[in-house]
C-alpha positions in Angstrom: -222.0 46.4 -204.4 -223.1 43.1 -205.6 -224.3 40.4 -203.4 -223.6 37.0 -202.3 -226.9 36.0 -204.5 -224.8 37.5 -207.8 -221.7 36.1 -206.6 -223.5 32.3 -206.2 -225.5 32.9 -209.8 -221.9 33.5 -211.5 -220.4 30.5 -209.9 -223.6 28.6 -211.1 -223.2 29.4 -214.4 -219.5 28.6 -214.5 -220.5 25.3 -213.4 -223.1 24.4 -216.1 -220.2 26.0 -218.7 -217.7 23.3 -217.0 -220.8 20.6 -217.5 -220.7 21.2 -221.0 -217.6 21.0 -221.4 -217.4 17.8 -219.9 -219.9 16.1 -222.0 -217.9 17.6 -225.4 -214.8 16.0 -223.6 -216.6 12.6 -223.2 -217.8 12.8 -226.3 -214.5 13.3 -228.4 -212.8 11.0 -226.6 -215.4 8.2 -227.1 -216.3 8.8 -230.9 -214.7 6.6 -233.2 -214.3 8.9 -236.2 -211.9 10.3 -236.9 -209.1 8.3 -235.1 -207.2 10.3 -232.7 -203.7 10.3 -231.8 -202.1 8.9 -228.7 -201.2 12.4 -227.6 -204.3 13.7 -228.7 -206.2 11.4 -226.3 -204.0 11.7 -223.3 -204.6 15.9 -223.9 -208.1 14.9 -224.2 -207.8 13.0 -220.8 -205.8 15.3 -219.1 -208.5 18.3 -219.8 -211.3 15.9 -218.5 -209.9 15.8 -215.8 -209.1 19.2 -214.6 -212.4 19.6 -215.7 -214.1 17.4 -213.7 -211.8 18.4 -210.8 -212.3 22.2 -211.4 -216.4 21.2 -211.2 -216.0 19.5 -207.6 -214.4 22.5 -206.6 -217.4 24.9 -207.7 -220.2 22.6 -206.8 -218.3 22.4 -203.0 -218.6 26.7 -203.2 -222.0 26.6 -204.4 -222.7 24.6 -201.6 -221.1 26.6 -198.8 -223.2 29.7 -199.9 -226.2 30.4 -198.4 
């Protein structure tokens, strides 16, 4: 049986995986080249956001762990 130590490293990891996705996110939506879409962008957005929403949510677990 693994422990709440394992449980907290995975969750961890899943956050720094959500991190980089973030800044990949920020990144296409800010370059200039090549010129995106309108529903390309709002996709874009849209997945920013959950993502930064889905990273609140897992740094508010880490946190709750001992």
């Amino acid at each position: 049986m693994r422990g709440r130590s394992w449980i907290k490293a995975l969750r961890q990891e899943e956050a720094r995986q959500v991190r980089a996705r973030l800044a990949e996110l920020e990144r296409n939506l800010t370059a200039a080249y090549p010129p995106r879409s309108r529903r390309q962008r709002q996709e874009t957005g849209h997945e920013l956001r959950n993502a930064k929403f889905r990273l609140k949510r897992l740094e508010e677990c880490i946190a709750a762990m001992p």
